[in-house]
PDBQT receptor file of N, H, CA, C and O in Angstrom, charges set to zero:
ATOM      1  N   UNK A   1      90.152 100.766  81.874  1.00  0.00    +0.000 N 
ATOM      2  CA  UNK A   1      90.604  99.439  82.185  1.00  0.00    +0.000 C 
ATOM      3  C   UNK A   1      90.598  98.530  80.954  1.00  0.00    +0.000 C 
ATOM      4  O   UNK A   1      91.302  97.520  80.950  1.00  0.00    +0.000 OA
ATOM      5  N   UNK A   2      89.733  98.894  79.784  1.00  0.00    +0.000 N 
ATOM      6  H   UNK A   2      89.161  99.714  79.788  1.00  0.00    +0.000 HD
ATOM      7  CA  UNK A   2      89.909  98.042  78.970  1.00  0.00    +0.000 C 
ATOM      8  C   UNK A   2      91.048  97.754  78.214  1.00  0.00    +0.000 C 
ATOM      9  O   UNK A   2      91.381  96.709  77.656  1.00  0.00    +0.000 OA
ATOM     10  N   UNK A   3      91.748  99.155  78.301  1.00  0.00    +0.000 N 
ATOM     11  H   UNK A   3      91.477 100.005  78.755  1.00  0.00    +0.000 HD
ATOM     12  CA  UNK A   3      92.721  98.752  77.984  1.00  0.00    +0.000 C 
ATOM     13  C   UNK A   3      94.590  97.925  77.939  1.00  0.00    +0.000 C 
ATOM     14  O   UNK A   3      95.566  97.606  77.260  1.00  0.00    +0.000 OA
ATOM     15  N   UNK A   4      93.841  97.990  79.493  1.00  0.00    +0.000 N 
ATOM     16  H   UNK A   4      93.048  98.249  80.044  1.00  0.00    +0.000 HD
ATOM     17  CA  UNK A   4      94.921  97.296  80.483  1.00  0.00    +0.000 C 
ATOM     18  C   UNK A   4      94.848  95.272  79.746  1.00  0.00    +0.000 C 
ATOM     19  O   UNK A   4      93.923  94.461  79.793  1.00  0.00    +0.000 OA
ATOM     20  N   UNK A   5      95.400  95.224  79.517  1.00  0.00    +0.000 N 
ATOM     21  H   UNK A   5      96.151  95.883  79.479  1.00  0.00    +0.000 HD
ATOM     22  CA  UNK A   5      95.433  93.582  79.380  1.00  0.00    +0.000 C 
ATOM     23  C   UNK A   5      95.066  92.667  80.443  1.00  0.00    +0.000 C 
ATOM     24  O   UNK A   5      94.374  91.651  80.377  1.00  0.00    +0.000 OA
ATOM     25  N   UNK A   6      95.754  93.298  81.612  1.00  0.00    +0.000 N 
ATOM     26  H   UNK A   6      96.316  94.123  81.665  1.00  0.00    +0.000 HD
ATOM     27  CA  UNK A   6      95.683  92.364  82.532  1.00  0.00    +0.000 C 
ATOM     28  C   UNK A   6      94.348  92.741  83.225  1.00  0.00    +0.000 C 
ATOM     29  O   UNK A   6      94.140  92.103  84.257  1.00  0.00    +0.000 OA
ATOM     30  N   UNK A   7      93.318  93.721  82.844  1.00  0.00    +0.000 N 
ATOM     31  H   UNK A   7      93.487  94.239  82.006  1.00  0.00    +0.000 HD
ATOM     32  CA  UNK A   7      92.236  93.590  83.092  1.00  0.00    +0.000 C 
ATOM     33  C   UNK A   7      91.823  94.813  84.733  1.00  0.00    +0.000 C 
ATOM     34  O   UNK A   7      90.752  94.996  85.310  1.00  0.00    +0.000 OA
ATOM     35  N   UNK A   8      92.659  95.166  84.893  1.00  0.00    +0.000 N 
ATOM     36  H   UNK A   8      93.530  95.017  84.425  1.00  0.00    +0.000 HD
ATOM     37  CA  UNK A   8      92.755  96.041  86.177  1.00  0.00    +0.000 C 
ATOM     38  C   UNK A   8      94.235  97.129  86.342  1.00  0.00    +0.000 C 
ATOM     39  O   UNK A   8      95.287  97.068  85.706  1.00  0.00    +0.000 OA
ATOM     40  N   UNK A   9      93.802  98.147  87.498  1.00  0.00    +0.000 N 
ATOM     41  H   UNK A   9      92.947  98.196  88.014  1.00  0.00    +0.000 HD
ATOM     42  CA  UNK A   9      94.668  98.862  87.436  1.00  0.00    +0.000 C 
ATOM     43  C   UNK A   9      95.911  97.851  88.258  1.00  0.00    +0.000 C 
ATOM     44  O   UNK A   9      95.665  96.795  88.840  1.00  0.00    +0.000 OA
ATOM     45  N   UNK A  10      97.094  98.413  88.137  1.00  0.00    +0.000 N 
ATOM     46  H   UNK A  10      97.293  99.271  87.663  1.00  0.00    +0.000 HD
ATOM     47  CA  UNK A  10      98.095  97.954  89.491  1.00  0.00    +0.000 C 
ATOM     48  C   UNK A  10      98.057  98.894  90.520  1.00  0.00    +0.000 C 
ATOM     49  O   UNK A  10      97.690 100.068  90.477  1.00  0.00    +0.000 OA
ATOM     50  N   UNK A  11      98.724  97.849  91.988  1.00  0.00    +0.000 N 
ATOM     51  H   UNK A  11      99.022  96.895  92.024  1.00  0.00    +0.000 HD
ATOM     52  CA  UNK A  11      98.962  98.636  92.722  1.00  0.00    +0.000 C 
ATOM     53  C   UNK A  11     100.077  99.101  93.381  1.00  0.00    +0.000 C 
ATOM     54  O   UNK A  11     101.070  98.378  93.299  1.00  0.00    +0.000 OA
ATOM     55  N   UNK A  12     100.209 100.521  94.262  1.00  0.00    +0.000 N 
ATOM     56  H   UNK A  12      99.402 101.108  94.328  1.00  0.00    +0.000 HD
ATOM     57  CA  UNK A  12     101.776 100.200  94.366  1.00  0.00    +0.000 C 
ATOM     58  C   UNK A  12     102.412  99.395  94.600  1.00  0.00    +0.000 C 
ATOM     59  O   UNK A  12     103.457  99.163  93.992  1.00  0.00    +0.000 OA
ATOM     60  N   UNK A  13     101.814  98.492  95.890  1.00  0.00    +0.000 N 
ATOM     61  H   UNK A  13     100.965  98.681  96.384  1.00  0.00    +0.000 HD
ATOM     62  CA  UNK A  13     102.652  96.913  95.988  1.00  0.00    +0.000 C 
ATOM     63  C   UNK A  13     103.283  96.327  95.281  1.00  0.00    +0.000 C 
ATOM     64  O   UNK A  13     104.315  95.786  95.677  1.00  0.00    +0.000 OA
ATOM     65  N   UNK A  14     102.830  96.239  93.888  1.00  0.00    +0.000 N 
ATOM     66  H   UNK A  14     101.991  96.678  93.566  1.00  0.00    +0.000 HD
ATOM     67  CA  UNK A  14     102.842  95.709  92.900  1.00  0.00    +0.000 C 
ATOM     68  C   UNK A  14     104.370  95.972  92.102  1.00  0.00    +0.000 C 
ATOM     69  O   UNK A  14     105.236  95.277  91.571  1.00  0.00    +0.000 OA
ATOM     70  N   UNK A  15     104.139  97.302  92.349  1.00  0.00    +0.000 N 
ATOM     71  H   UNK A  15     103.435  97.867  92.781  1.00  0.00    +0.000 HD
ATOM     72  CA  UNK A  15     105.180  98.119  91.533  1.00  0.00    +0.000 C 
ATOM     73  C   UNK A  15     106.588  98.144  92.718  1.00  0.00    +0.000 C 
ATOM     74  O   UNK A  15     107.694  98.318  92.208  1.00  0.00    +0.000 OA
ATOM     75  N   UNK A  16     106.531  98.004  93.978  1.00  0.00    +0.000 N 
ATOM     76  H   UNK A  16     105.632  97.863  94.392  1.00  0.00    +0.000 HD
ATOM     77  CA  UNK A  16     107.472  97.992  95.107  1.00  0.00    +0.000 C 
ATOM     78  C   UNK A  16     107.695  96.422  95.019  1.00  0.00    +0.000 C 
ATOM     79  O   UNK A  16     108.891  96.224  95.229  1.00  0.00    +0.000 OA
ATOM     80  N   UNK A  17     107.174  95.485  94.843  1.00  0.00    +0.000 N 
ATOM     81  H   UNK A  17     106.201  95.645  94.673  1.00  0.00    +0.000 HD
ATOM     82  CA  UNK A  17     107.634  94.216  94.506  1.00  0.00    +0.000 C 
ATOM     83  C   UNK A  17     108.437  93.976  93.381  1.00  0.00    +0.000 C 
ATOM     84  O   UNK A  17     109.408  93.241  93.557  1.00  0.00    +0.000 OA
ATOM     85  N   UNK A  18     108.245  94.431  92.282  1.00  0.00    +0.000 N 
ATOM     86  H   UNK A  18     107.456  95.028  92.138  1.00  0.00    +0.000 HD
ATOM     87  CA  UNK A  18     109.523  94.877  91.053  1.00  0.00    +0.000 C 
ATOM     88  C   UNK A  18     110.190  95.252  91.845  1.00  0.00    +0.000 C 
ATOM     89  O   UNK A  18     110.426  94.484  92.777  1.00  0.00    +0.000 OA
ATOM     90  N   UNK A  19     110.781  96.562  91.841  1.00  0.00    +0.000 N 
ATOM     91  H   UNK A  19     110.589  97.185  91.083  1.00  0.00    +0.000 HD
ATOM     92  CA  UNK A  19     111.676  97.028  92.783  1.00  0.00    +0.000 C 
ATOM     93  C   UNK A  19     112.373  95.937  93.773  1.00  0.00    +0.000 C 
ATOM     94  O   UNK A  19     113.454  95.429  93.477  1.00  0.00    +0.000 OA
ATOM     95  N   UNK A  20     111.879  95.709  94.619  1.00  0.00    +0.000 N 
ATOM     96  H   UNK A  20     111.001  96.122  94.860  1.00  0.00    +0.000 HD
ATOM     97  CA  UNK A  20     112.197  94.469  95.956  1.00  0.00    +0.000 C 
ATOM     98  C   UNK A  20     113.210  93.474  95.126  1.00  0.00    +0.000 C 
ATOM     99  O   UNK A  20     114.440  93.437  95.148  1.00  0.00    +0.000 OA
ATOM    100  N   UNK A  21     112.140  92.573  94.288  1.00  0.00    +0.000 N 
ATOM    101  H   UNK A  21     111.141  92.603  94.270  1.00  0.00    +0.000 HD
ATOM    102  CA  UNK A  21     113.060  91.448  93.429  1.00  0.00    +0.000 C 
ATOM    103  C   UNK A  21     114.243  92.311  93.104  1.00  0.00    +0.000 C 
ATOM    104  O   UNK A  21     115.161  92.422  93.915  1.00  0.00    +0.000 OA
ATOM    105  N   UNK A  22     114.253  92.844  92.102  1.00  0.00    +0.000 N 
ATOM    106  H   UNK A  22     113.507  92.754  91.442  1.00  0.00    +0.000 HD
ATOM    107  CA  UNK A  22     115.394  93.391  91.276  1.00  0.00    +0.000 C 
ATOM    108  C   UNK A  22     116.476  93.920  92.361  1.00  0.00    +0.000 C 
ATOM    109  O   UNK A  22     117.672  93.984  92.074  1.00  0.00    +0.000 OA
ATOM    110  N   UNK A  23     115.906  94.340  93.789  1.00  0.00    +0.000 N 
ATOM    111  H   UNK A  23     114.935  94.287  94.023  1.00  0.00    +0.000 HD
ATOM    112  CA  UNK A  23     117.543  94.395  94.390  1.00  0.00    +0.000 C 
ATOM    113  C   UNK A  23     117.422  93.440  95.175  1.00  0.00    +0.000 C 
ATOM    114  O   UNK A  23     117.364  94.016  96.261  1.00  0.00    +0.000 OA
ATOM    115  N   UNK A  24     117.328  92.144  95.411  1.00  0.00    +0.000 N 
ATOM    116  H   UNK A  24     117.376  91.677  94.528  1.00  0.00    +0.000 HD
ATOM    117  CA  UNK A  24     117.681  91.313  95.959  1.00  0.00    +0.000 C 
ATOM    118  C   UNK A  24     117.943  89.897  95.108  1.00  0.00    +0.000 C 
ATOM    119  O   UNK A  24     117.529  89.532  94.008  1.00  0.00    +0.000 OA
ATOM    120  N   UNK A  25     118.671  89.363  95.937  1.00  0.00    +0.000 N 
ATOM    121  H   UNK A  25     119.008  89.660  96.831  1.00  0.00    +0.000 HD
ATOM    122  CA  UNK A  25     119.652  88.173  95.408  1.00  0.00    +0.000 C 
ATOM    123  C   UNK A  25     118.849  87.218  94.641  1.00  0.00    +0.000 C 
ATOM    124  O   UNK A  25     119.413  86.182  94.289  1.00  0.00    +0.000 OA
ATOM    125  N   UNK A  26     117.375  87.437  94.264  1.00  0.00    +0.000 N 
ATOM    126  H   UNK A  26     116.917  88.278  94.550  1.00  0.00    +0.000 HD
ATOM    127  CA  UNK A  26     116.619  86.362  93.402  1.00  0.00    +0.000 C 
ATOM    128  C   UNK A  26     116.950  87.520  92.145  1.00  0.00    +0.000 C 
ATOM    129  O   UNK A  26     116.424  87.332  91.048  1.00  0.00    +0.000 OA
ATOM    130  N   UNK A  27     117.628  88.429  92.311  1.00  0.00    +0.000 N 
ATOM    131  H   UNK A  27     118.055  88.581  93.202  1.00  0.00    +0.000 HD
ATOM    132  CA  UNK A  27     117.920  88.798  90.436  1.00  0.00    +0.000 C 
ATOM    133  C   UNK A  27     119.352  88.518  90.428  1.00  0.00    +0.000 C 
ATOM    134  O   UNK A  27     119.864  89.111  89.478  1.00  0.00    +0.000 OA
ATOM    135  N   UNK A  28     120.064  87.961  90.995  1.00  0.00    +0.000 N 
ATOM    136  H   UNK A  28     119.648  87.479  91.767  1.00  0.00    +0.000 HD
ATOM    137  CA  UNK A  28     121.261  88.283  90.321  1.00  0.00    +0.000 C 
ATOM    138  C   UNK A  28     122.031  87.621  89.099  1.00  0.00    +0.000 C 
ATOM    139  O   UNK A  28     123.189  87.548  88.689  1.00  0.00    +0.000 OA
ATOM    140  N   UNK A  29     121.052  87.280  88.822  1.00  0.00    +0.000 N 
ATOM    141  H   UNK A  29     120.111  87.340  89.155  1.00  0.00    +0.000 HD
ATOM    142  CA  UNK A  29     121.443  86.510  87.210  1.00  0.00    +0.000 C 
ATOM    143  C   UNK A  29     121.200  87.590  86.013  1.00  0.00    +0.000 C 
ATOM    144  O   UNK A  29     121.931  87.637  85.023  1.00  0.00    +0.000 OA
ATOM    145  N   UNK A  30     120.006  88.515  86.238  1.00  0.00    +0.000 N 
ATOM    146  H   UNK A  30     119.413  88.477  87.042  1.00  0.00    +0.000 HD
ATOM    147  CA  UNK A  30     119.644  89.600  85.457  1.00  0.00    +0.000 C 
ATOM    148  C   UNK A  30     120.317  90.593  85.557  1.00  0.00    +0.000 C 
ATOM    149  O   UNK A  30     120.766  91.298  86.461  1.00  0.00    +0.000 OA
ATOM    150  N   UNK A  31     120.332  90.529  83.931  1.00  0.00    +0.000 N 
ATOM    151  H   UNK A  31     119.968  89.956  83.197  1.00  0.00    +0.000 HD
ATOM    152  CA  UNK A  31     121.399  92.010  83.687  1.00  0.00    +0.000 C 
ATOM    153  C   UNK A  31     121.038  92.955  82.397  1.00  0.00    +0.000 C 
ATOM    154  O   UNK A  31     120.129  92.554  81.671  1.00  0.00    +0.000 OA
ATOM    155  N   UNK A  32     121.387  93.608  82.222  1.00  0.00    +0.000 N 
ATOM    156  H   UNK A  32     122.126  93.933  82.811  1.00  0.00    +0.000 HD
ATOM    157  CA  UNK A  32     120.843  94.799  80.923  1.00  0.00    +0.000 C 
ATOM    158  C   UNK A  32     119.614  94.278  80.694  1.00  0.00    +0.000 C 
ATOM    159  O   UNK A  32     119.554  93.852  79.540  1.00  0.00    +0.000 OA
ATOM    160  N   UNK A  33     118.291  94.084  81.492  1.00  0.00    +0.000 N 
ATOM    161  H   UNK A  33     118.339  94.430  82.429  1.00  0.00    +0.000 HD
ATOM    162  CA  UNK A  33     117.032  94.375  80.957  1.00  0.00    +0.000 C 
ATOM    163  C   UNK A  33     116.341  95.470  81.071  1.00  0.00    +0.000 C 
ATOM    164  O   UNK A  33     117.021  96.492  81.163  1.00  0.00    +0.000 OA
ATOM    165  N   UNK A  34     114.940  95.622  81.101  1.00  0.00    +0.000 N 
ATOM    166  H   UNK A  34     114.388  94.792  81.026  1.00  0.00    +0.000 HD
ATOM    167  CA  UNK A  34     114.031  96.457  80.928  1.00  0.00    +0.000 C 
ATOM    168  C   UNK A  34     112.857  96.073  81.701  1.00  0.00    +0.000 C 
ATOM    169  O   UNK A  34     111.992  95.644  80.938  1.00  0.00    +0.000 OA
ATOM    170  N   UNK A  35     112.490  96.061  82.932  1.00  0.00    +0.000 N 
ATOM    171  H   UNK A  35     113.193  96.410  83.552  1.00  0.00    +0.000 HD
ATOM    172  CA  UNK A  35     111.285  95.371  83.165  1.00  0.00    +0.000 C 
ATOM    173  C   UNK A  35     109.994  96.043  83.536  1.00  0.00    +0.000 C 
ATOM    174  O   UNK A  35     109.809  96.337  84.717  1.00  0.00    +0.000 OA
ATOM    175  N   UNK A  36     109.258  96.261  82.800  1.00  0.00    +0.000 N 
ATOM    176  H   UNK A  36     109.407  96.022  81.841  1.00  0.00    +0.000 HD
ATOM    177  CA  UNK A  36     107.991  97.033  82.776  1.00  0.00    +0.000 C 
ATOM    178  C   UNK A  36     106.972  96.411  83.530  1.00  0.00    +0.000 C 
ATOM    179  O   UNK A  36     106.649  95.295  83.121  1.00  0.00    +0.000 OA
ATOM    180  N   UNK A  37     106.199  96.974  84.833  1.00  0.00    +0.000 N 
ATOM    181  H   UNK A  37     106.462  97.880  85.165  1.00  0.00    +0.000 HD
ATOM    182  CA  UNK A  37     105.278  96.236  85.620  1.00  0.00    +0.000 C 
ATOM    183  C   UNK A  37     104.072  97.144  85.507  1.00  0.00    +0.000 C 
ATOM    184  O   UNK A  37     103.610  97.918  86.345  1.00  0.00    +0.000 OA
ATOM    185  N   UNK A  38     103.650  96.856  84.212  1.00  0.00    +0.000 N 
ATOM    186  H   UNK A  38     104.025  96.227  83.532  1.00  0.00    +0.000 HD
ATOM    187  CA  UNK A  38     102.857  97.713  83.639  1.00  0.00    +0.000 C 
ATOM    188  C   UNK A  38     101.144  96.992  83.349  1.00  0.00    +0.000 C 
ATOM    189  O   UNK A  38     100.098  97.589  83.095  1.00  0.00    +0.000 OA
ATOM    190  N   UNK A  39     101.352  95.815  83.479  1.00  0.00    +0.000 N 
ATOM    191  H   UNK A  39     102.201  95.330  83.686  1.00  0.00    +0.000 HD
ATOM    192  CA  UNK A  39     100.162  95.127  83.890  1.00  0.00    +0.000 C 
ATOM    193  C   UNK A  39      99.589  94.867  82.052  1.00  0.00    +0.000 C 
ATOM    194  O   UNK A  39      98.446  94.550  81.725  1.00  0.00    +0.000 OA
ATOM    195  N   UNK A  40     100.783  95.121  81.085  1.00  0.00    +0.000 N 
ATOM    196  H   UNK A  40     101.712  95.379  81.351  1.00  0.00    +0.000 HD
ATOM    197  CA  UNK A  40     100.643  94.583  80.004  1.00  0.00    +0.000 C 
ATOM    198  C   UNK A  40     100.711  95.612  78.828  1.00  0.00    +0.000 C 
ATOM    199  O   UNK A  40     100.742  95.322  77.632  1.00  0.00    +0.000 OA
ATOM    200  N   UNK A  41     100.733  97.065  79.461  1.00  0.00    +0.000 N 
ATOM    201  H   UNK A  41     100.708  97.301  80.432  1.00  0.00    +0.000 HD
ATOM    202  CA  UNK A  41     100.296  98.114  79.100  1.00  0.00    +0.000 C 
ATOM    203  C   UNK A  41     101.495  98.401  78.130  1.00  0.00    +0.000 C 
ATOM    204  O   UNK A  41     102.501  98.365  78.838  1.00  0.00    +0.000 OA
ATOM    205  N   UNK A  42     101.884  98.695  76.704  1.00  0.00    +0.000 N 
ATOM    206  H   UNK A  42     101.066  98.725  76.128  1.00  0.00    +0.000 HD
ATOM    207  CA  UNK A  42     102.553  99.317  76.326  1.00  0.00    +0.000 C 
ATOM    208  C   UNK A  42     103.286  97.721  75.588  1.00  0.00    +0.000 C 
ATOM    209  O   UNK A  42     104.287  98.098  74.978  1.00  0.00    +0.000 OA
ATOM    210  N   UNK A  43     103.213  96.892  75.509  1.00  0.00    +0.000 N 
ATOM    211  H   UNK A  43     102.400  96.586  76.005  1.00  0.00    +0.000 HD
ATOM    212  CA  UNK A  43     104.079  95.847  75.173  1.00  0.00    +0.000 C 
ATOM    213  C   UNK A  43     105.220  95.835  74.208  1.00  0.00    +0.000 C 
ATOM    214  O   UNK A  43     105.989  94.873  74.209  1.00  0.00    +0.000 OA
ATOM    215  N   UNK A  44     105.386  96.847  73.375  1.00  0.00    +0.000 N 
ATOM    216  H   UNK A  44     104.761  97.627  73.374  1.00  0.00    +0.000 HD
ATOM    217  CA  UNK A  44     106.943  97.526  72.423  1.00  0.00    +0.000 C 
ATOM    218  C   UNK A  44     107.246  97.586  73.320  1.00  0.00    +0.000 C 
ATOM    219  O   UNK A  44     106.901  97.373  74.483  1.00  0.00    +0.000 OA
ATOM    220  N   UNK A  45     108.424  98.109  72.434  1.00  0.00    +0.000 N 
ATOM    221  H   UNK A  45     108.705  98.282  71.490  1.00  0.00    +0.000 HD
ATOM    222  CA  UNK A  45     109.409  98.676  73.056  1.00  0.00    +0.000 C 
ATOM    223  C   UNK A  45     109.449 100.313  72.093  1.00  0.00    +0.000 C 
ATOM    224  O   UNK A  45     108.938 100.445  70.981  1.00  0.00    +0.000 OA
ATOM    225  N   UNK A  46     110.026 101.185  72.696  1.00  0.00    +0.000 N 
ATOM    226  H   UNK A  46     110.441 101.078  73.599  1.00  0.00    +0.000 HD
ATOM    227  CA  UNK A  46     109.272 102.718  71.613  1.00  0.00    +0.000 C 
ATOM    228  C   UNK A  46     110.781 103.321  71.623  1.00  0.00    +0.000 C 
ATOM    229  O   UNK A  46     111.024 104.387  71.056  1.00  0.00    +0.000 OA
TER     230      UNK A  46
């Protein structure tokens, strides 16, 4: 965990709430991103 930034693991919820947003009409302004719900983990890009 220490190395998590955000201080804890995620949970799936977490990760099905990405998902959720991104297909519904609160994304449709977003386009060609990348969105990592990684809880801080990895912050590059590789």
């Amino acid at each position: 965990m220490k190395e998590i930034p955000l201080g804890r693991a995620g949970h799936i919820r977490e990760a099905a709430d990405t998902v959720y947003f991104l297909c519904s009409p609160l994304s449709d302004y977003v386009t060609g991103q990348v969105v990592a719900a990684s809880g801080g983990v990895g912050g590059g890009m590789s």
